[in-house]
C-alpha positions in Angstrom: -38.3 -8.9 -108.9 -34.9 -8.2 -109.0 -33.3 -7.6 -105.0 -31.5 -4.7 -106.2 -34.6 -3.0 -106.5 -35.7 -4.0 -102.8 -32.3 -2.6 -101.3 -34.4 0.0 -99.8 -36.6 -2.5 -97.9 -35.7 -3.7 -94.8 -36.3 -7.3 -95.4 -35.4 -8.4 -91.7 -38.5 -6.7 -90.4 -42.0 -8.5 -91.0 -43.4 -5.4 -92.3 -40.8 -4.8 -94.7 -41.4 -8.1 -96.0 -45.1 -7.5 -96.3 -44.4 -4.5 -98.3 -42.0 -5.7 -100.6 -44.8 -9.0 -101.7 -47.6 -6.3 -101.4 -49.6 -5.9 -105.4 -48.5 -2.4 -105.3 -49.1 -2.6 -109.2 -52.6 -2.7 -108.4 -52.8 0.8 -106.7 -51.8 4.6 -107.7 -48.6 3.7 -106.8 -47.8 1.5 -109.4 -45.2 -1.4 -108.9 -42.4 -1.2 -106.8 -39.9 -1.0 -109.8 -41.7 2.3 -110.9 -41.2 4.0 -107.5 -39.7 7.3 -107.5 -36.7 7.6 -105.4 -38.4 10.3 -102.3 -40.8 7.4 -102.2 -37.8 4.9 -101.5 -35.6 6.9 -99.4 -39.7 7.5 -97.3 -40.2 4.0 -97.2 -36.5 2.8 -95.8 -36.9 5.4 -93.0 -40.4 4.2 -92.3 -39.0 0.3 -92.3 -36.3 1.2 -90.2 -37.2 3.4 -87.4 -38.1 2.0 -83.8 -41.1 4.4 -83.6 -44.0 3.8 -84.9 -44.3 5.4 -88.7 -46.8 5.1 -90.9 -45.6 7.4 -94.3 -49.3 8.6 -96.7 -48.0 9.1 -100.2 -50.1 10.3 -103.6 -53.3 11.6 -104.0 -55.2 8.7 -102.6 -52.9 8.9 -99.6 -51.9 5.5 -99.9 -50.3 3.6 -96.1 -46.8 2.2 -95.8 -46.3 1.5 -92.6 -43.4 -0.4 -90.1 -43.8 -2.7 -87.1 -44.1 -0.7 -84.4 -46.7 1.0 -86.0 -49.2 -2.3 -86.2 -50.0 -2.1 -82.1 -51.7 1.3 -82.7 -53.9 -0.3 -85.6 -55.3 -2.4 -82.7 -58.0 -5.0 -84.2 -57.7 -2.9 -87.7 -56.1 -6.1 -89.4 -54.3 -5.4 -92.2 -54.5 -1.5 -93.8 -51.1 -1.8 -95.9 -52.0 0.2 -99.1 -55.8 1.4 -97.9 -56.1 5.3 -98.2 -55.4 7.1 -94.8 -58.9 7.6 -95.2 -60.0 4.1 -95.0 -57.5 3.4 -92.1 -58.5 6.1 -89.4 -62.3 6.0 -91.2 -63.5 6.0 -87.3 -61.3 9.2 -86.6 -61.4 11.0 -89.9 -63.2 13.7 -88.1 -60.3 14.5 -86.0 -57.3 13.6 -88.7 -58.6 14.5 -91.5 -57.7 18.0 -91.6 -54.5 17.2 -90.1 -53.6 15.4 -92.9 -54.8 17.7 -95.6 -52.7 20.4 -93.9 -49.6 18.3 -93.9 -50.0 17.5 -97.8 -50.5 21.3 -97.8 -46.9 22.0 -96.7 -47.5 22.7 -92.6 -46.6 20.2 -89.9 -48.2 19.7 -87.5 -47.4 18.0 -83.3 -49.9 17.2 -81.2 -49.4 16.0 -77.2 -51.8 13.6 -75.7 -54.9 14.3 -78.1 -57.3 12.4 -77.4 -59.0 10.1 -80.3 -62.1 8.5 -80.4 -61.5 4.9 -82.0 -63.0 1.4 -82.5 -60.2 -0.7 -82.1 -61.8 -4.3 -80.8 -65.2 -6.1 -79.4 -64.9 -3.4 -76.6 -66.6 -0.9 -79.1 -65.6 3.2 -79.3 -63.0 4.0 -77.1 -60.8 7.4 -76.0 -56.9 6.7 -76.7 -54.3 9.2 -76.6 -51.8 10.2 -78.5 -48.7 12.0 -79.3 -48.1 12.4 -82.7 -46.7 14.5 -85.7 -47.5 14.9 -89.4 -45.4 16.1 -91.2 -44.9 16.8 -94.8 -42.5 15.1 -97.5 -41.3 17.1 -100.7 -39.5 14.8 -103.7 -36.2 16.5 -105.3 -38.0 19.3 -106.7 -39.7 20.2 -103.2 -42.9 19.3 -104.1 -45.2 17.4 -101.3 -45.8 14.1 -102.5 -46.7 12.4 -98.9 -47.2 12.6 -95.1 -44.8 11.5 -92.7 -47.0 10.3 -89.4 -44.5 9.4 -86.2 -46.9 8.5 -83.4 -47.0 7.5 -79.8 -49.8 6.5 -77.9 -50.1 8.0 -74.2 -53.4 6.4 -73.7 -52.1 4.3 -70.4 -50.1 7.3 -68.9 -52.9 10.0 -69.2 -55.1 7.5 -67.4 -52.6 7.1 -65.4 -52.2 10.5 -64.6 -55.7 11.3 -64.6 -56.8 8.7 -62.2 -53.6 9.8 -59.8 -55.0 13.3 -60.1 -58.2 12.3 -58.9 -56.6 10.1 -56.1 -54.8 13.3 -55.0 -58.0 15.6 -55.2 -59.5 12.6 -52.9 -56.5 12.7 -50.6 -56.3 16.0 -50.3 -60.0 16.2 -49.1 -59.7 13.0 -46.3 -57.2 14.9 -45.2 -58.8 17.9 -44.5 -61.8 15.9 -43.0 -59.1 14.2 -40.5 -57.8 17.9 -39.2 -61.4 18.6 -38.4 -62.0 15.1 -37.2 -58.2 15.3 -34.9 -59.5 19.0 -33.8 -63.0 17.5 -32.5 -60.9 14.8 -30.6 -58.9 17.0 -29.4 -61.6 19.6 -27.7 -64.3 16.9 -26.6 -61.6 15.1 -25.0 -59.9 17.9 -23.0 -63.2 18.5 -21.5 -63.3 15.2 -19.7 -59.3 15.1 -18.9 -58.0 16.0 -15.6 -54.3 15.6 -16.0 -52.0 15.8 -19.1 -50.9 12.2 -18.8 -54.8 11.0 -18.9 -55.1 13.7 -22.4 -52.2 12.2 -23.9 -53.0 8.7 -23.1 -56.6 9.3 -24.7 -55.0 11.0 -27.1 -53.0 8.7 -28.7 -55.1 5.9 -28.3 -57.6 7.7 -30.7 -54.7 8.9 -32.9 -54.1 5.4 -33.4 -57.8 4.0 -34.0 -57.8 6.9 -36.8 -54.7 5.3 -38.3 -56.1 1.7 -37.9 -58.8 3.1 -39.7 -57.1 4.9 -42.7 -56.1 0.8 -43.7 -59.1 -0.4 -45.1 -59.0 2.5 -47.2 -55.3 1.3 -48.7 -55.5 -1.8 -48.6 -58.7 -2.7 -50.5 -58.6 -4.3 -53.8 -61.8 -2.2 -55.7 -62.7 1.8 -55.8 -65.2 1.0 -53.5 -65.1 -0.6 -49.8 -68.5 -2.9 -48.8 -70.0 -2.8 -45.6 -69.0 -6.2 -45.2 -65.1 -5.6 -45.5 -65.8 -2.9 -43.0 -67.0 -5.1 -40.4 -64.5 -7.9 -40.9 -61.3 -5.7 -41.0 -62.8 -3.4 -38.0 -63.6 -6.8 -35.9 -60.5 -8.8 -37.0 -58.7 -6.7 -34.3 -60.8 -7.8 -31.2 -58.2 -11.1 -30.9 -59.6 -14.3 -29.2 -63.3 -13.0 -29.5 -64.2 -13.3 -33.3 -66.4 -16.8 -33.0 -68.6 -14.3 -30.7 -69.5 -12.1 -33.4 -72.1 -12.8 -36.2 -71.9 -10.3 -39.2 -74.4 -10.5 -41.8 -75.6 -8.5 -44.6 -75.6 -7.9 -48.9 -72.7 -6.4 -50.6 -73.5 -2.4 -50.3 -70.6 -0.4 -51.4 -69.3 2.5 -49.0 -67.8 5.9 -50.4 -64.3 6.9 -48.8 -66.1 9.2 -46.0 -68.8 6.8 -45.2 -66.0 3.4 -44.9 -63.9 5.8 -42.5 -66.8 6.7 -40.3 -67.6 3.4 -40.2 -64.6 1.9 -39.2 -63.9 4.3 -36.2 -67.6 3.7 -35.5 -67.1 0.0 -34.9 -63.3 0.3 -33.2 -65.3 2.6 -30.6 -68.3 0.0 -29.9 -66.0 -3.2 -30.2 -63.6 -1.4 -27.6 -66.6 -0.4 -25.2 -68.2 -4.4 -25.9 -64.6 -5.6 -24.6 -64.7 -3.1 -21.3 -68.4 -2.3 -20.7 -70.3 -4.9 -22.8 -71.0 -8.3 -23.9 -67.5 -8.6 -24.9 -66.5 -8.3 -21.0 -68.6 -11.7 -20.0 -68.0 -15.0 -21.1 -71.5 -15.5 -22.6 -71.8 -12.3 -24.2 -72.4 -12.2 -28.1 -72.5 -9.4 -30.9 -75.2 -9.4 -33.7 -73.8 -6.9 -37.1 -76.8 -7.0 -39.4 -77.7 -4.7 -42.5 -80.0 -4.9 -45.1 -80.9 -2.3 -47.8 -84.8 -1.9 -49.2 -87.1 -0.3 -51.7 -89.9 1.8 -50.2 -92.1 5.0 -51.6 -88.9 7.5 -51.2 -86.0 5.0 -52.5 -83.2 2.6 -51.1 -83.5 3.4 -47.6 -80.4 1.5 -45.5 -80.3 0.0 -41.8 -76.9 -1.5 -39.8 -77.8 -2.8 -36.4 -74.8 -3.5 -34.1 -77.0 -5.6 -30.9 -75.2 -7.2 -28.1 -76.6 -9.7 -25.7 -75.6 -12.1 -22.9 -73.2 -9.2 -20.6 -73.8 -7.6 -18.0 -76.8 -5.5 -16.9 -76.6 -2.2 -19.4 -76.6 1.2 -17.7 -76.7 4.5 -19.8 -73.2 6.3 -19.6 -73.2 9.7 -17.1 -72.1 12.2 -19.4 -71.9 11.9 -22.9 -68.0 10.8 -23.7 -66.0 11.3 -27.3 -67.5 7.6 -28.1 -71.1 8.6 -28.0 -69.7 12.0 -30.1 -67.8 9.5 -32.5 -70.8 7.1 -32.8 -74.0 9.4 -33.2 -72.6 12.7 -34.9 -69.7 11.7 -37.1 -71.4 8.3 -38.6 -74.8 10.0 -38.7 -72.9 13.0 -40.5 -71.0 11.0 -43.2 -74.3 8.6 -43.7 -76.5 11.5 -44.0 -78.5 9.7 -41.7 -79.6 9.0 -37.7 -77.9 7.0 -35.2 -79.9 5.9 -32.4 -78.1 4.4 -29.2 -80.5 2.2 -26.8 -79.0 1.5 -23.6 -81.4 -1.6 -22.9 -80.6 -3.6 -19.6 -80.6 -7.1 -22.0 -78.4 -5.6 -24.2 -76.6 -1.8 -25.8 -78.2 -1.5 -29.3 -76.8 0.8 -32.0 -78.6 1.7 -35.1 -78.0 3.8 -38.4 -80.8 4.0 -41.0 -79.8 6.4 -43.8 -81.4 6.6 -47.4 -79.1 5.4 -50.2 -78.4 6.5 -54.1 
């Protein structure tokens, strides 16, 4: 063919190259030669643009489209020359009228629509797009084609979406800390006698609640486990760790139920290290859970059991630990916490029922 008739082709680009050796004279369209000059002047714009383009001329809506267009094809393969039709076959639902009302004369821009596509092994799939169809006239202002510029939002809406959940979330933990700070506050005026002993208490639990908040950023997954719980909560009691034995199957812990636990095991670990096994040489601390079918479900069970310290006595009055420990984890777990004060050993149990 002579180049002179390919002027209008970007031959530079892949896809301009494709469409110029494309057996055009095969289709409505006829052979390149033949081509009318709107569908020349459509075709270099298409070629040449940095966003993707795909251009839908005649009446079997014929594709022309350039390289930045082939990304949004996905696993497509090859659709130069198929009818729009064939192309978006998966989505015609949803562009097919689209595209009949740009042949009809009316544009039409769409932000973020959503699009229900089978693009690769993964099957169906919702992608997002920003997009506009509008129409193209020839000399005499008649439509001969489409004009389809396209963006694909899919990564920032889930973006967006998945931040506006994470705010929803944050939003919420923080509301359950104010009521959390607010119990601390009252239950430990009761038991203060000075202002220097409430702001000393004060800020040590401030600072357990922060300790706690870091599990909750600095985990990998949506989900903590019980055992990432256990090992970042008992990574802080320094020098002691060989004296703890943690064992149990990967159960996964909602936001509420990994902060309860946390401050839950900060308070025991800290009494262990004063009170407990933790204070005598010999001492030890068993962490066990397990998780089991029975008539009403998945019923769960963590066991915190120390051994080897000094003779156990029950506590006087009822501190902001035992508060911390029996109503707060037994609230979050929708569960009971029992607290055994046995001379050979403090025992702490939660049993809750699961999914």
């Amino acid at each position: 063919m002579d180049l002179d008739q390919l002027s209008f082709i970007d031959m530079d680009s892949p896809m301009g190259r494709q469409v110029a050796s494309h057996d055009w004279a095969s289709t409505s369209l006829g052979p390149i030669s033949n081509w009318p000059p709107a569908l020349k002047i459509a075709v270099g714009l298409v070629l040449r643009s940095g966003f993707a383009k795909c251009l839908c001329w005649g009446p079997d809506r014929l594709t022309i489209y350039n390289d930045a267009f082939v990304p949004i094809l996905g696993d497509k393969g090859d659709c130069l020359g198929q009818p729009c039709s064939v192309m978006w076959k998966d989505a015609w639902d949803s562009i097919g009228p689209m595209t009949e009302k740009a042949f009809g004369g009316t544009a039409t821009f769409l932000r973020d629509f959503r699009v229900t596509m089978d693009r690769g092994e993964d099957g169906p799939e919702d992608v997002f797009f920003t997009f506009s169809y509008g129409p193209v006239v020839d000399e005499r202002g008649r439509v001969q084609g489409l004009m389809h510029t396209v963006m694909e939002t899919t990564d920032r809406v889930k973006f967006e979406r998945k931040a506006a959940i994470s705010n929803r979330e944050l939003v919420h933990r923080m509301k359950n800390s104010y009521s959390l700070i607010s119990a601390i506050v009252n239950q430990i005026a009761r038991s203060c006698t000075t202002l220097e002993e409430l702001r000393a208490k004060l800020i040590e639990r401030l600072g357990e609640m922060g300790r706690a908040q870091e599990i909750l950023s600095l985990r990998n997954r949506s989900e903590a486990t019980v055992a990432e719980v256990v090992s970042h909560a008992l990574s802080r009691i320094d020098g002691k760790e060989n004296r703890f034995c943690a064992t149990g199957p990967d159960i996964d812990l909602n936001d509420n139920e990994t902060f309860a636990l946390t401050l839950a095991l900060y308070e025991l670990a800290t009494n262990s290290t004063k009170y407990g096994a933790l204070s005598a040489a010999g001492g030890k601390v068993v962490v066990d859970w397990d998780i089991h079918e029975d008539a009403s479900g998945s019923a769960f069970t963590f066991r915190w059991h120390e051994s080897g310290g000094p003779p156990v006595t029950a506590p006087s009055r009822k501190g902001f630990g035992t508060f911390l420990i029996k109503r707060l984890l037994a609230a979050e777990f929708d569960g009971d916490v029992s607290l055994d004060y046995a001379p050979d050993g403090f025992r702490c149990v939660l049993t809750c029922r699961r999914g």
